[in-house]
N, C-alpha and C positions, 0 to 999 in steps of 0.2 A: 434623568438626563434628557434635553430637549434634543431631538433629533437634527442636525445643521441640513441633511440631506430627504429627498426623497425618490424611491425607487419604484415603477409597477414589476409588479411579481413577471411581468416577461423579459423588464430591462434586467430583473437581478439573474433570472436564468439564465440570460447570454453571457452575463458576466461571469457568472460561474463556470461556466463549460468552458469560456477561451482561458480565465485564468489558470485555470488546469491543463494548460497546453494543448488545446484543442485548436489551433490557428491556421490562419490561410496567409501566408507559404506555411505549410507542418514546420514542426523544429528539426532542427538539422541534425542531430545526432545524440544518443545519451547524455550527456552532459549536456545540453541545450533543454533534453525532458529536465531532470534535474534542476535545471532554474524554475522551473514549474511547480512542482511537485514539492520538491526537499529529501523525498525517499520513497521507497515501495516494501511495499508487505512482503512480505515470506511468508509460502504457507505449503503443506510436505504434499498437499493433495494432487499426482500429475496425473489424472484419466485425460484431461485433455493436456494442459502445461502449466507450467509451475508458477504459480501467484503472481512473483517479482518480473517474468518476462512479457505479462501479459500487456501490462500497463502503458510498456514502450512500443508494442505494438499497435496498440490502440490510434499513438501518436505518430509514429514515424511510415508506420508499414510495413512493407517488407524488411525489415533488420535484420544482420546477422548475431544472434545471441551470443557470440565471444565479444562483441562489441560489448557489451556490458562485464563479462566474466574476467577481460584486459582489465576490466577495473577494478578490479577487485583481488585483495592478496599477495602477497610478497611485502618487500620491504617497501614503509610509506603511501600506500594506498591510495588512489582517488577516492573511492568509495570502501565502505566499511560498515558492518554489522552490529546493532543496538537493538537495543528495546525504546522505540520511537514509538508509533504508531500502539504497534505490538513488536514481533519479533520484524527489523526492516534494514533496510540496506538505505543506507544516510551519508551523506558526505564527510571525509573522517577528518574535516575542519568542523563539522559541528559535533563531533564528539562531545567538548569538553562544555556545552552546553546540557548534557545528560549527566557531568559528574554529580550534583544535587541527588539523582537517581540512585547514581551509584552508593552515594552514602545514607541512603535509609538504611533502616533496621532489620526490615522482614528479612531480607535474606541475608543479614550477617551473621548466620552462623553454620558453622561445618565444622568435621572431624578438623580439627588443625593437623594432627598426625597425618590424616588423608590428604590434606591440601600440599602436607611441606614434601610428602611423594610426588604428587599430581607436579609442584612446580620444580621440583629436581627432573622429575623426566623429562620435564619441558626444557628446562636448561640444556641439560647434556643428551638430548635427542633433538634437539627442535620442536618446531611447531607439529601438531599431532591433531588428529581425528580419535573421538571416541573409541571405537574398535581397535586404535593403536595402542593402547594402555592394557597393561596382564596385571592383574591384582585381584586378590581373592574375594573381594567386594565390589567385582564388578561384575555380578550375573545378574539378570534381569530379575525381578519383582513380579511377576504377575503379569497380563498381556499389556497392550496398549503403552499407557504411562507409564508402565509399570519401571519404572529408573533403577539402573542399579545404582550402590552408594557413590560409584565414582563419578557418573553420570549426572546424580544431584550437585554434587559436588563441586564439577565443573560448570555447569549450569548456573549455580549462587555466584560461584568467582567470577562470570560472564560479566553476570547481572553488577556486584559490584565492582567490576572495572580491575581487577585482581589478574585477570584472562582476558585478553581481548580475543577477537573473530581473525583468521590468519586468512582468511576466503574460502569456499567450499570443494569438500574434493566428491563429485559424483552426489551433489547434495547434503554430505555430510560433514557439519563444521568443524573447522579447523580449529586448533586452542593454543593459542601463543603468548607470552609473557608482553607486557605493554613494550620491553625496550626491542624486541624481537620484529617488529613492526610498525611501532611510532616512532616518530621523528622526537628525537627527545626532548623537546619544549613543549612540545603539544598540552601536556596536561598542566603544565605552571599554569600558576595561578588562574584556574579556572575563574568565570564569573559566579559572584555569588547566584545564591536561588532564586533572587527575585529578578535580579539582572540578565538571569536566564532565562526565566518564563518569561519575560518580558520580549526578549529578541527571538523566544518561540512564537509568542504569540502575534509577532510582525510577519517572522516567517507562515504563519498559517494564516495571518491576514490577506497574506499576497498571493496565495496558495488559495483560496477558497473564495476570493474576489470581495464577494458579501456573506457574511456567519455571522449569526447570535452568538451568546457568551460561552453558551455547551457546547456548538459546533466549534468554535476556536478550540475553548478545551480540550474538546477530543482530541483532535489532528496531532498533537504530540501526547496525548493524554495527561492532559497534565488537571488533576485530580481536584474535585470539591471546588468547581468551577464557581460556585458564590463569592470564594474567597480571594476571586482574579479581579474583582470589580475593581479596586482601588488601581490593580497596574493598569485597567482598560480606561479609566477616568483618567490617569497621565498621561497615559500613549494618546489620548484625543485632547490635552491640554498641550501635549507637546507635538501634537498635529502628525504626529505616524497615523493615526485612525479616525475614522469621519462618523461619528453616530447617524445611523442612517433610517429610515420607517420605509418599510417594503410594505405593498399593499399587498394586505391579507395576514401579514405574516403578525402575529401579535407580543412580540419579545422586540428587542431594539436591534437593528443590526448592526455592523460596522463595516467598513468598507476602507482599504489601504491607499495612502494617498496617492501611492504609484497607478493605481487601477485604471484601466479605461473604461470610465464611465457611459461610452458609446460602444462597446462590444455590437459587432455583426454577431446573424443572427446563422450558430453552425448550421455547415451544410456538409454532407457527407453519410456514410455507413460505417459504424463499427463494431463490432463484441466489446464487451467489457469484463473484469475478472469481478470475482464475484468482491474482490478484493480495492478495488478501485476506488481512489477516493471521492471520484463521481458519485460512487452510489454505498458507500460499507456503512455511510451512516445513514442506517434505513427511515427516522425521523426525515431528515433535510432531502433525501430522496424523494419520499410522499411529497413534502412541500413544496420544492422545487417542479416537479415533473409528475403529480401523482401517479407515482408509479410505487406500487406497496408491495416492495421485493424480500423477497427471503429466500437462503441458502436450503437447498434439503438435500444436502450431505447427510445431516445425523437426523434426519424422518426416516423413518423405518419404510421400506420401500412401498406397500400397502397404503399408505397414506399419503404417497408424494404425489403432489398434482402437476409439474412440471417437469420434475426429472431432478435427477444425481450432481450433474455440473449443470445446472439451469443459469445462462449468461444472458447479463442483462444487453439488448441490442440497443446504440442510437443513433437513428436518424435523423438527420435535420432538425438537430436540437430536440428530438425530445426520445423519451427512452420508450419504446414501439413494441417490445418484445423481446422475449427469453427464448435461447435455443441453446437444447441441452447437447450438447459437443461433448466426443470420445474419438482422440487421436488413435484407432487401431495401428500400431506403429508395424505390427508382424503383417498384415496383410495393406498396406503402404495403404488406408484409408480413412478419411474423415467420417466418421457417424453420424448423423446430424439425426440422434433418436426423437426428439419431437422439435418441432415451432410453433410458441404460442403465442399470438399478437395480444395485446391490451384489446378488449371487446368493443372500444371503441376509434381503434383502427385497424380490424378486420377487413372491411369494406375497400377501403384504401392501403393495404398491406402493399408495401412495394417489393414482390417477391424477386421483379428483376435485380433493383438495386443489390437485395440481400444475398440472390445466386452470385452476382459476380462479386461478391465481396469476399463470400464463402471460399470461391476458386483462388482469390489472395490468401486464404488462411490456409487451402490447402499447401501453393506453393513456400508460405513460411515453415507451416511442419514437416517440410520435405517427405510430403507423402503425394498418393497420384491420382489419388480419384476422390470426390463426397460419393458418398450413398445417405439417403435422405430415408427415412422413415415414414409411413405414415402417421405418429401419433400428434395431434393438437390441432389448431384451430383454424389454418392454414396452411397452404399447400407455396411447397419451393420448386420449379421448373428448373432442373440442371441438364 
């Protein structure tokens, strides 16, 4: 495909960080992230906070996290829980965009006996958290994953759409029969599969401003990205997408017709989750910002060169540094265990900007003080 467009690799960087709700005025409220985005990750790790709140912080500021938790749960939902991304909180008008999902194979199967319990107690008890279920197949396995059978069980029903998510109680999800929480239309006539990919892959167009064919793919993960060539050849015949040639970048990009092609160039300070769809796909990361990030949660501590929650920092459009953050919540303190600039903005580290940002993250965690560490590459004056 001949590219209609061209971009330099700094015009597609702006574009990327505003399309992702990085803007000047911010967005006004969760639902404003939301048209940005499409969802946010979940993920159970809270040393500092928990995956899904992080993202809207990034954006908004100071928010109050029930502002997102009102949305979520009870009867007919704003927002609502899938396996998008990965396990993520999505708007629950696109649900029936993931039925396709729900009808694969892999996880059609379980105890049916197990299940026709699991949906009777849901019936005549309500919606339920895992620990609310007594059944003698529900002790744990072994540590970690280790799932008891009831657990698996709910888990597949998630997955295929058998259980929907009722909203979290203390982080742990709810499990409710579809008519207990949808609006009863919602699942007719879903769109076929390719009809879906298709109106995902617009939603991650406009979400990701400029993406290659694997970057689109990922964003909903929608699998075996070769095989999207055909709907991305329609979506640019039918002028949703702009084949577009980034300098440097050697794959073809695309670019949403909606897009503003002159994105300002961000200004500003922020953490990011490790989770964020700025930076989780670590390819487009390096490319975008060479910035060559990785998680060391599961580095065994001996080998981690960054720290435990290492978050990526960005400034003025570009990503600057990692600081690994620990909300001590019992002695009301921020830990700011090391700060490590990229080696080639050491020199230039904007340690003020990054203190008083820091002072905003303390007032979000409603804690009272940072204490900063010595370890990394650079020093924070609080």
């Amino acid at each position: 495909m001949i590219p209609a467009l061209e971009l330099s690799a700094v015009e597609a960087k702006n574009i990327a960080i505003q399309t992702l709700g990085f803007t000047n005025p911010k967005p006004a409220n969760v639902s404003d992230v939301f048209k940005h985005l499409h969802l946010l990750q979940v993920d159970s790790v809270n040393v500092f906070e928990r995956a899904h709140y992080m993202p809207l912080f990034s954006r908004l500021g100071n928010y109050q996290k029930s502002e997102l938790d009102s949305l979520l749960g009870g009867s007919n939902p704003h927002l609502i829980e899938y396996w998008a991304h990965e396990a993520c909180i999505i708007e629950t008008a696109d649900l029936p965009l993931f039925h396709f999902r729900m009808s694969e194979n892999r996880y059609q199967n379980w105890d049916l006996k197990l299940g026709a319990w699991i949906v009777n107690e849901l019936r005549t008890r309500g919606p339920l958290t895992t620990s609310d279920f007594d059944h003698p197949d529900h002790s744990r396995k072994g540590a970690w994953w280790g799932w008891s059978d009831v657990k698996r069980t709910l888990e597949r029903m998630f997955y295929c759409g058998q259980l929907v998510s009722g909203g979290r109680d203390k982080f742990k999800r709810i499990y409710a029969l579809p008519e207990q929480i949808l609006p009863s239309k919602l699942l007719e006539n879903p769109p076929t599969e390719l009809e879906a990919k298709k109106q995902l892959l617009v939603k991650a167009s406009k979400a990701l401003g400029v993406a290659d064919q694997k970057e689109l793919a990922d964003y909903f993960r929608i699998w075996q990205p070769a095989k999207l060539t055909p709907l991305l050849n329609e979506l640019v015949e039918e002028g949703e997408l702009v084949a577009t040639k980034i300098d440097g970048w050697n794959t073809t990009a695309y670019v949403n017709r909606a897009t503003n092609l002159n994105a300002p160039k961000h200004q500003g300070t922020t953490i990011l989750s490790p989770f964020d769809p700025l930076c989780w796909c670590r390819p487009r990361a390096s490319r975008l910002f060479n910035f060559d990030y990785k998680i060391e949660i599961y580095v065994p501590e001996p080998k981690r060169i960054y720290g435990y929650y290492s978050l990526p920092l960005l400034h003025n459009g570009e990503l600057i540094a990692r600081i690994d953050l620990k909300s001590n919540r019992q002695r009301g303190v921020l830990e700011v265990k090391s700060t490590w600039a990229e080696e080639s903005k050491v020199k230039t580290f904007p340690a003020q900007a990054v203190s008083k940002h820091l002072k905003q993250v303390v007032k979000w965690q409603g804690l009272q003080q940072v204490e900063v560490f010595e370890k990394g590459n650079v020093r924070l004056e609080l």
